[in-house]
N, C-alpha and C positions, 0 to 999 in steps of 0.2 A: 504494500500500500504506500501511495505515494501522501505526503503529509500537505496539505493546504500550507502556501505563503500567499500572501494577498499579493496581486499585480500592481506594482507603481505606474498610476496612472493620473494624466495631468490633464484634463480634456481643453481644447484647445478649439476656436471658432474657425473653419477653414473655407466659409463663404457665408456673405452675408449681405443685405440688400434689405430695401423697402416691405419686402414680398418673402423673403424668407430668410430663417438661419440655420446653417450645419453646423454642429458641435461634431468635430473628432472625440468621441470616446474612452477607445485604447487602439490600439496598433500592436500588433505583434507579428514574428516573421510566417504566422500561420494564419490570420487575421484582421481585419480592420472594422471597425464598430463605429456606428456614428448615428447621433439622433438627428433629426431633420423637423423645425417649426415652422412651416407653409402658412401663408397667410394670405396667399393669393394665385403665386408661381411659381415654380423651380422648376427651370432647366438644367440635367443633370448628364454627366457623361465618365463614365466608372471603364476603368480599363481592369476588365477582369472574368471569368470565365464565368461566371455566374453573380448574383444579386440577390439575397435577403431581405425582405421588405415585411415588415411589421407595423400595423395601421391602429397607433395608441389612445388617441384623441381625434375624435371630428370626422371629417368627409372632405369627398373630393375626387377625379378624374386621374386617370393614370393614362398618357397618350403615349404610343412605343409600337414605330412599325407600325403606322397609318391604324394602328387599333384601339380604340378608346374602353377603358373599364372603369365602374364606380368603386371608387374605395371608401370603403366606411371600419370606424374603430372594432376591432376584432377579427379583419383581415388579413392572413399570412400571403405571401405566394413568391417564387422565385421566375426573376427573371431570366432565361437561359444567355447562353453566348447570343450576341448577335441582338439583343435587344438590351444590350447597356447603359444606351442612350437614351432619355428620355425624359416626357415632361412632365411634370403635375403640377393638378391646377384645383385650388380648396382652400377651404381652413381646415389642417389636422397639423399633427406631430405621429412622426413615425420612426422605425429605429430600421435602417439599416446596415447591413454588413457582407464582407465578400473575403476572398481569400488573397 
C-alpha cells in the first residue's frame, strides 16, 4: 500500500476575460485539472488526446465539430481526439481535465 502525501498545488488563472475564467488546478506529468467559470463564452483549444468535462453549476451549449449539445449541472462526457476545440456558451462552472 502506497501511503497518501497531499499534492502541492498552487492553482493558478490561465485565461481570463469579461465572459469567462480558467483556474489551472494541478498539473502533473500524468494530468492537468482545471475548473472553468463561463458567464457567457469560452473559446477553448486543448492539445490533447482526449477531454474530461464535468458540468458543476448552471447550463449552457457545448458547440464542437458543427454539433451543438445542452449542458446542464450533473453532466459528465468526454470529448475524443479531434474535437479539442471548442466552444461554450452559458452561465455554468465546470471542471475539466486531460492527460
Amino acid at each position: 500500500m502506497i501511503p497518501h502525501e497531499p499534492y502541492p498545488s498552487q492553482p493558478t488563472v490561465t485565461d481570463s476575460s469579461e465572459m469567462h475564467k480558467v483556474i489551472k488546478l494541478v498539473s502533473t506529468e500524468f494530468f492537468t485539472v482545471y475548473k472553468a467559470e463561463v458567464q457567457n463564452r469560452w473559446s477553448a483549444a486543448f492539445k490533447a488526446p482526449f477531454i474530461l468535462m464535468s458540468i458543476l453549476a448552471g447550463s449552457g451549449e457545448l458547440h464542437v465539430n458543427g454539433t451543438t449539445s445542452i449542458l446542464s449541472k450533473g453532466d459528465h462526457l468526454v470529448l475524443p481526439s479531434g474535437a479539442t476545440d471548442f466552444v461554450v456558451t452559458g452561465k455554468f462552472e465546470m471542471i475539466i481535465s486531460h492527460t
